[in-house]
N, C-alpha and C positions, 0 to 999 in steps of 0.2 A: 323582496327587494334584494341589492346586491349588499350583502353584510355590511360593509363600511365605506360612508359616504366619499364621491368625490373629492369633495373640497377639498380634505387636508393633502389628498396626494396634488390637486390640481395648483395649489398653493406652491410648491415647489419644481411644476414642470419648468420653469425657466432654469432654476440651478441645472436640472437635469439633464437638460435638451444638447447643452456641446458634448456631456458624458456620454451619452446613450447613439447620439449621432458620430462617438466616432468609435465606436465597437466596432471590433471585426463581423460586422454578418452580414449576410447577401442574401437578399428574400429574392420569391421568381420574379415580381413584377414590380420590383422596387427601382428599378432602374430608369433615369430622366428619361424621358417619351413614353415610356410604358401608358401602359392603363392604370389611371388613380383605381386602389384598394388597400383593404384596411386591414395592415399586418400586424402581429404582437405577438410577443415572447413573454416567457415566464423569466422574471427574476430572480435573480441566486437563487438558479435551479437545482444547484445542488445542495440541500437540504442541511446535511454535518457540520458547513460551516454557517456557521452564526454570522459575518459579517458579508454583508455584497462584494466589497472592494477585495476579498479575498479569490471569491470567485472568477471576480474581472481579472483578473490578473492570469487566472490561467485561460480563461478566455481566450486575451490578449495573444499570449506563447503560442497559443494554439492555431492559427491566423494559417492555413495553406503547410501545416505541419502535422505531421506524425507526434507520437505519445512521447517515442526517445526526440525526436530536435524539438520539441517542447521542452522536454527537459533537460537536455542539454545546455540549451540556450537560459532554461532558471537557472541552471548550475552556475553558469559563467554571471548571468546578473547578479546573483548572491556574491561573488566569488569565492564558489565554494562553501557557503555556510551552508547554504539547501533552502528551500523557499520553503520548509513545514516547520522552521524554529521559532516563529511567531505564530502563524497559524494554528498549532499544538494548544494554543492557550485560549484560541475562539470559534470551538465546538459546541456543538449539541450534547455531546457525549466527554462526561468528564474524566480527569486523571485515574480516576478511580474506577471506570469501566462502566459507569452507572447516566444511563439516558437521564440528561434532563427534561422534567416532565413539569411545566413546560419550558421550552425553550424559547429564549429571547432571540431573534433573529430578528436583527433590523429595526430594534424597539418596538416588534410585534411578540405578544406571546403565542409561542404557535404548542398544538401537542405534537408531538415530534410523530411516532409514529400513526397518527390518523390525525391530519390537518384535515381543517373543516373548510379552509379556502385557501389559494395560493396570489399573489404578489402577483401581477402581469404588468407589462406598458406594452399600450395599444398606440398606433400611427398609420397618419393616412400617409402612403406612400404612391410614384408614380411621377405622371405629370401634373402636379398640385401647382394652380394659380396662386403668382408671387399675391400676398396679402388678402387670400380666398379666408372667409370664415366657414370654422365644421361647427354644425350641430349635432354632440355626440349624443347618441341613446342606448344606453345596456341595458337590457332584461333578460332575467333570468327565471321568469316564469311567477314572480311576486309581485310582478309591476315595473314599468321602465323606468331607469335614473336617467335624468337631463343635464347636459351643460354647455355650457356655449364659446369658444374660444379660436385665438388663430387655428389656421390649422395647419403651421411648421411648427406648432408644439405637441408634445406627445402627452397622453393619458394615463397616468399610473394609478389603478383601482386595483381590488382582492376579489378574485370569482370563486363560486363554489364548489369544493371537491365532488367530483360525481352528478355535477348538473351542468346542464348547456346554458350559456349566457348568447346571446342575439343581440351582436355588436352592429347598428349602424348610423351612418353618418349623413347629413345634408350639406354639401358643398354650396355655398354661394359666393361669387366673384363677379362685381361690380352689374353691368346688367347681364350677364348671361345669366343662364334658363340654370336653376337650381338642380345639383346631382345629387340624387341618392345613393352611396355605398351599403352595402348590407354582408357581414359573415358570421359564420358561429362559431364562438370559441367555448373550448373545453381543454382543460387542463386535462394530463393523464399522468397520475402521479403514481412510478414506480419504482413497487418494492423491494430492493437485493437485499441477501442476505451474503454476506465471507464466510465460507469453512473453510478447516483444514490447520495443517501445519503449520509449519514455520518459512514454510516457500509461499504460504500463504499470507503471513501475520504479516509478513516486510523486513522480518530478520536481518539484523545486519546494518538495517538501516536507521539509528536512531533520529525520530524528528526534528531532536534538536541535540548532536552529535556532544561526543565529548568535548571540554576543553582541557587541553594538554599543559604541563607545566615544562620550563625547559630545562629545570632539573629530574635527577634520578628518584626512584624509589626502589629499597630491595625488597627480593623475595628470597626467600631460602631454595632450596633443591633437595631433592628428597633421599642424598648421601648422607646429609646430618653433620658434617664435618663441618670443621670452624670456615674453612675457605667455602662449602659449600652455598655462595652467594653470586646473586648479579643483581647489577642494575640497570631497570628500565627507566622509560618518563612517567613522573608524578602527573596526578591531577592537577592543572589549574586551581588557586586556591588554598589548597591545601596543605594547613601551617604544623599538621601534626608531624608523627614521630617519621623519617622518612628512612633509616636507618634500621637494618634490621634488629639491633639491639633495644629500639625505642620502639615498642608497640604502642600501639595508641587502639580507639574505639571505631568499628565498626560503624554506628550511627556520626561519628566523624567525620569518616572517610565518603562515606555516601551520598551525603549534602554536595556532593562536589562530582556527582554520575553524571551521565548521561541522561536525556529525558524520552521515552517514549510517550504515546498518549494513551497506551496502558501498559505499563511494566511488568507486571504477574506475566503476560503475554507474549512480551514484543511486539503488541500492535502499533506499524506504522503507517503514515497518510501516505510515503510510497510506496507499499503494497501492491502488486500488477493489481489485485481486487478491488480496492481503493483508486487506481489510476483510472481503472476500466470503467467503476460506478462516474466518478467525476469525467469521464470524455463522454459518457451518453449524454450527461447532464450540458455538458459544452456543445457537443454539435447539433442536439435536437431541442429548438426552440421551444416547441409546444409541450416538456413534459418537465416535468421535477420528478427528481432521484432522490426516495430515502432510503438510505445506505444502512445497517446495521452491522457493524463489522465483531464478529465472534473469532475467528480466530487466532490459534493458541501455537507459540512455537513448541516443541516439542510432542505435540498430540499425534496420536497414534487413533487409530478407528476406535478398539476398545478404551485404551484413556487419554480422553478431549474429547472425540466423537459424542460416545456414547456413554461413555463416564467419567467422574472426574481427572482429572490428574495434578501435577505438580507446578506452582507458581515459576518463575524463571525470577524474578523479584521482588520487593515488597513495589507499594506504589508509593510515590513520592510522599514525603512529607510525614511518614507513620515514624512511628518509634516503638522500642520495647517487642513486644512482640508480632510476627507477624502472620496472618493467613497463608497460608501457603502450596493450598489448596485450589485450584480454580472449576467451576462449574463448568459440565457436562454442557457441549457447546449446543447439539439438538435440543437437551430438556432448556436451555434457555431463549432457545427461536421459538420451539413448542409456546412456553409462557409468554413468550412476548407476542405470538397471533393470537393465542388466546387471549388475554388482557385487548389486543386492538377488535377483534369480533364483537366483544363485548362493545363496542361504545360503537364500531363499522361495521356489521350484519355482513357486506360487501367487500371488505378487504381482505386482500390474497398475497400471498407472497409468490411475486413474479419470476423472479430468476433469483437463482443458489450458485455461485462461484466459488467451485471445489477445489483443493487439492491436497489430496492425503495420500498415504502408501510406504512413505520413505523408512517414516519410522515405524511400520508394521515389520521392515524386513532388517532394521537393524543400523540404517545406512549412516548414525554419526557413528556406530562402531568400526565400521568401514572405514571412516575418513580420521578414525583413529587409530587404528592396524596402518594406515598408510603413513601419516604423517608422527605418529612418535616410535623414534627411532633408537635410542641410547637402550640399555637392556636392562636395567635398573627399572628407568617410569615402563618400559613394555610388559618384564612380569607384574609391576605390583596392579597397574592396570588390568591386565588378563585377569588375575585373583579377583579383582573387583567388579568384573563384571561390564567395564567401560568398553573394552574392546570387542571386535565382531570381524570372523572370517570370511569371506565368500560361499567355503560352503554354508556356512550357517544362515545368511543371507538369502542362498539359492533354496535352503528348507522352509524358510517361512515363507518364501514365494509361493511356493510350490503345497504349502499343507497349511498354513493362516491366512494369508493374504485373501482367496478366494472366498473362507467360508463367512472372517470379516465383510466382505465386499457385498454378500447377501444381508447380514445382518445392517448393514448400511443402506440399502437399499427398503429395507422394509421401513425402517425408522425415515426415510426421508421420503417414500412415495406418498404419507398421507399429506405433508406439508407444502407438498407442488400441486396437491389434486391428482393424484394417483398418475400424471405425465412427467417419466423423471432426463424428457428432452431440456427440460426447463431447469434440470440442474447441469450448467458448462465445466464439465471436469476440466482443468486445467494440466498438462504433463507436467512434468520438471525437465531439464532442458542438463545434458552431461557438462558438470562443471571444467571437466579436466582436459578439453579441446582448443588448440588454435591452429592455426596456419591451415584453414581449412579442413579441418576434423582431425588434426594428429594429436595422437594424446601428449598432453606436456611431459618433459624430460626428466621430471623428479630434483629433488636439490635443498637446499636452505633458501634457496631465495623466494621470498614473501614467508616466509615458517621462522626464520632467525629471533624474531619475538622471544622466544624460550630454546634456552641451548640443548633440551633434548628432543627438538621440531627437527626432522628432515624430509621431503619426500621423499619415500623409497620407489624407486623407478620403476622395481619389476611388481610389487603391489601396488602401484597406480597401475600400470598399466592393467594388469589382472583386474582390478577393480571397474575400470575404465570399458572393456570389452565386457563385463558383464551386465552393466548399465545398459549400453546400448544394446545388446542381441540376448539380452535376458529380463531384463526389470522392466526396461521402458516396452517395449513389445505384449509382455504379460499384462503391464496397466492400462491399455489400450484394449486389450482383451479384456480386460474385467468391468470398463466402462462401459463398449460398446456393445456387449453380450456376443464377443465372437471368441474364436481362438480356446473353445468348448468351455466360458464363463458360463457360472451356474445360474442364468435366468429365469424366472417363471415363463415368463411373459416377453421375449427379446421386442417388439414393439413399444410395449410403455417401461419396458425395464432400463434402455439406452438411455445412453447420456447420452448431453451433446460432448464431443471430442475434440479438442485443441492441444495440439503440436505445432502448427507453423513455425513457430521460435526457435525451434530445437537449432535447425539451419543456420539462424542467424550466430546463435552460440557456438558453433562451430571454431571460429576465427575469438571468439572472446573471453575464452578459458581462463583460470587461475595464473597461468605464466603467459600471461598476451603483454605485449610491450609495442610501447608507440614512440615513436620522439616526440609525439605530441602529448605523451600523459605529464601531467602535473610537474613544474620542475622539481621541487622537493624529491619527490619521488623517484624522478629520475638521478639526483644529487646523493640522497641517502637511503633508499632501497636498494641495497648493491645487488648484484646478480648472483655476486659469488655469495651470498647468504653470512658477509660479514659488515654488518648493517651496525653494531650496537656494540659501546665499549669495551672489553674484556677486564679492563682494568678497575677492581671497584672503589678505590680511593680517586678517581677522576670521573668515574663514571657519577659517582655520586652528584657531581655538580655538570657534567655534560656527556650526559650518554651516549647520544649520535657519535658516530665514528667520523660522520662527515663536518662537523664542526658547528653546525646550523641547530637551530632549538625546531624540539618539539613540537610547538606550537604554531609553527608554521604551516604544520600538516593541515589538507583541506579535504574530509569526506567525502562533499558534494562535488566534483571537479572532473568532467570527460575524462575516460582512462580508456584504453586499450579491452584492461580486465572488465567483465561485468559480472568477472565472481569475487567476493571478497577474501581474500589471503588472512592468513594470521595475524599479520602484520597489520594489516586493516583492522580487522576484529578487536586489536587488542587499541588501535588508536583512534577509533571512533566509538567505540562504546566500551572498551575493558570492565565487563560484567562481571560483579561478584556472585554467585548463583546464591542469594538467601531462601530459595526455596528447597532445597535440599534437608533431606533429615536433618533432627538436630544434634544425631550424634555421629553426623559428617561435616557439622557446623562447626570448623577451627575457631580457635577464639582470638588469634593472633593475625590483621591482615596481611600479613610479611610470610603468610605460611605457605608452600611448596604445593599444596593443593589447588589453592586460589590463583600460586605463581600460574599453573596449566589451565584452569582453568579463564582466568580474566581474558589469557588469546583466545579461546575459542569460542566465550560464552555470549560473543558479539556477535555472532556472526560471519564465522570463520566460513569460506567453502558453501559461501550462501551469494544469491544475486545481489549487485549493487542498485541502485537509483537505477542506471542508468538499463541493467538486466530487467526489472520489475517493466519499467516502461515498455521494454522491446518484447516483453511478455502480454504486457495490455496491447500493443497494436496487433498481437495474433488475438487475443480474445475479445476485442469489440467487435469483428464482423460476425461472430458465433453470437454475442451476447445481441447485436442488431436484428437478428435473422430469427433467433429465437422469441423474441418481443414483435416480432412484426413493425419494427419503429421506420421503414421504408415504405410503408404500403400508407397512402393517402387516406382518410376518410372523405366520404362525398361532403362539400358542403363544406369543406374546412381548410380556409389557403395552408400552404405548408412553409414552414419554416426550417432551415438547416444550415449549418455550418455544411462551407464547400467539402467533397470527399477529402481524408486524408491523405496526404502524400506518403511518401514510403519515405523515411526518415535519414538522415546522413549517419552513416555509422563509418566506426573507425576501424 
């Protein structure tokens, strides 16, 4: 029989019926005149979120749009909060990185990764006679369930994962000759896995951003001198010491961050991997998406990949000491197929959404050879090891990167079934382009956050041309098995490959400017990179130079840029790194360490919302084509959201 009876769903189809009838979707033969047939969708088919109504919602966005004018268009309905600042708090997966086993969705407990059935509502569609009664019948090979009702209301039942239910109907309307409808429905619930970095995790983008206070806070500078001081904006909240003579407690200051929905990581729900798992789930009716999102910002092949590495935060809410360590992201997809085989004999993991390489060659030391400029922070940097040249970057291309990329490959072909088409490598797309591929001019502006940020012009650009005719070229090679990448096997050794994006970023560089970005922005991001008070007996109570608080600043908000500036970085998430050694662990927040690092540790020179999305509309037709999710089964009406449109960008 079908696990859980009619009734209680049947009990509520009338609440349901104006919801569900005014969702954006278009079945083939749904349309007045057609031919009556019995259509249905899966319910909050995407799996992560615990509630429906979250789901609908990007449904709704989604209507005749792309991934970016979906988001755009959240951006602007939030304005500017971001539509993952509630949502962050009604997953499957909690604060803490740990699946809940089981998870509540919808007042069902479901097990997350092996549901035993999924959520559908079934309807006869067509030309249905006004006040025809259906007599519905499901089986699924246990015996059929019966029920009897109008039939402009719709059936919401649970069918079984991995078995065929045989939906049909008997039409009767007044004396005509009684119809019978008949389809089979089967759910296809599929598995993604996220790897990779921090282009992967959502970096940059916290899902519930900082709040801003529209006073100062000091940091020191790492002269040491009594004047060696400035002030930026406080946290929201935050009643401690804000003076740099008044320190106050780390676990003080931190109740008052930013939220990810795992901090060790910077895992965000705008992640292009996260965007891409939730648009299959949006435009293909007949499947549910469980998502398991592993990636770790700052992961490298050897540590994240394939062995541990270094937390980026604690997770909310801990005290005292913290882990700071995060688990080996394959040995944790490893255990969790294993764990689901055990109880699913038959479950696979379908597609892997990759993107790793940046930090194998060095590339946040790159982006700090460019952007810290004063000669003080550049040697003490250099000594510590923060900084990274081009050629040093061109050596690990050229002597790690490759032999990494085999050891990667071995560790991920048993988890695809030895076809590693089924892992979509994803590129990274040159931050440092607009006006059509020109690299940006260098400057203070967006870097002004910290007075010893400037871009240096002639190392952007050197940096800039190396990306493009060196790094991106070779990582293409080393997915594809071409460009002499060491293959066993270049048939099952390929990935699937996605670049399309790159283009789009072209025109949406780090120094892109619209007169349509954000007023704020436009008011107090000066160009000339003098953004933030110099004075710090005024700065103390109004930092902006442009007279306007802080807190006005909006994350979520269409911009020009779809890379995020320092400036950014330091106003939507100002990250203190507590995963760092602990005897690189200052004990004072006002300290010159923390000052450089809280601008970059956001997010700095990383995609915004709005990059992430324009990154999933190149990766859904690879991640569609790979699954097969266009190709019909016999016997089975099809269900889909209209093709995507190609998105509005700015």
């Amino acid at each position: 029989m079908i696990p859980v009876s009619l009734r209680p769903f049947l009990a509520g189809a009338l609440l349901l019926a104006g919801l569900l009838t005014a969702l954006p979707l278009e079945r083939a033969a749904a349309q007045d005149g057609g031919a009556m047939q019995i259509s249905w969708e899966v319910r909050n088919r995407f799996r992560l979120f615990r509630e429906e109504r979250d789901f609908l919602l990007h449904v709704e966005n989604a209507r005749n749009r792309s991934i970016l004018a979906a988001e755009q268009s959240l951006e602007i309905q939030s304005e500017g909060r971001g539509w993952a600042r509630n949502m962050v708090n009604r997953l499957c997966i909690d604060l803490q990185g740990r699946v809940n086993q089981p998870c509540t969705r919808d007042n069902v407990k479901e097990n997350y990764i092996t549901p035993i059935d999924h959520p559908i509502t079934v309807r006869l569609t067509g030309a249905v006679p006004v006040g025809a009664t259906c007599a519905w019948s499901f089986d699924d090979g246990d015996g059929p369930q019966a029920s009897t009702f109008d039939c402009a209301e719709p059936v919401n039942l649970r069918v079984r994962y991995g078995k065929q239910t045989v939906a049909s109907v008997d039409v009767s309307s007044g004396s005509d000759p009684t119809q019978r409808i008949q389809t089979e429905i089967q759910v296809r619930d599929i598995f993604i896995a996220g790897l990779g970095d921090s282009i992967a995790s959502g970096e940059g983008n916290p899902d519930r951003a900082l709040a801003l206070s529209d006073e100062g806070f000091c940091f020191r500078s790492y002269l040491g001198t009594a004047g060696a001081q400035y002030y930026r904006p406080s946290r929201a909240g935050f009643k401690g010491g804000r003076a740099c003579e008044a320190p106050d407690t780390l676990a003080n200051w931190q109740r008052y961050g930013a939220l990810w929905f795992n901090s060790p990581c910077h895992r965000s729900l705008y992640s292009y991997q996260t965007r891409t798992a939730l648009a299959l789930a949006v435009r293909y009716t007949h499947i549910a998406v469980t998502y398991l999102p592993l990636a770790c910002t700052g992961a490298s092949i050897s540590d994240g990949l394939l062995g541990s590495q270094r937390a980026r935060e604690c997770p909310p809410g801990k005290s005292g000491s913290c882990q700071t360590s995060v688990s080996a992201q394959v040995a944790e997809l490893r255990e969790a197929l294993t764990a689901a085989k055990k109880r699913q004999p038959d479950r696979t993991l379908d597609l892997v959404l990759l993107s790793i390489g940046a930090n194998d060659v060095y590339f946040s030391g790159l982006v700090a050879d460019v952007i810290v400029d004063t000669a003080t922070e550049r040697a003490l940097f250099r000594r510590s090891g923060v900084m990274a040249s081009v050629d040093d970057s061109r050596d690990a291309l050229a002597r790690e990167l490759p032999q990494n990329f085999v050891k990667l490959r071995e560790a991920l072909k048993p988890l695809v079934g030895g076809d590693l088409s089924h892992v979509v490598y994803v590129s990274y797309a040159n931050p440092a382009l607009a006006d059509g591929g020109v690299p940006c001019r260098g400057g203070r502006a967006g870097f002004d956050i910290h007075p010893s940020f400037s871009a240096d012009p002639q190392r952007l650009a050197h940096v800039s041309t190396f990306v493009d005719t060196e790094f991106l070229p070779q990582l293409k090679g080393l997915a594809t098995c071409t460009r002499g990448a060491l293959c066993r096997d270049p048939e099952s050794d390929r990935m699937t490959f996605v670049d399309a994006h790159q283009a789009a970023f072209a025109d949406h560089g780090f120094c892109a400017h619209s007169g349509n970005d954000p007023e704020f922005d436009r008011a107090c991001f000066a160009e000339n990179g003098q953004s933030f008070n110099p004075d710090i007996v005024t700065a103390a109570s109004q930092p902006m130079l442009c007279g306007r608080g802080a807190s006005e600043y909006r994350a979520y908000l269409p911009r020009a840029r779809w890379i995020r500036d320092a400036n950014d970085s330091y106003f939507a998430a100002m990250t203190y790194p507590q995963g760092l050694p602990a005897a690189s662990q200052p004990t004072d927040i006002h300290d010159a360490t923390w000052g450089v690092l809280s601008a970059v540790y956001g997010g700095a020179v990383h995609p915004s919302a709005e990059g992430h999305a324009a990154m999933a509309d190149a990766t859904l037709p690879a991640a569609s084509a790979v699954l097969g999710l266009d190709a019909v089964p016999p016997g089975v009406t099809r269900g889909f959201l209209p093709q995507l449109l190609p998105g509005a960008q700015q």
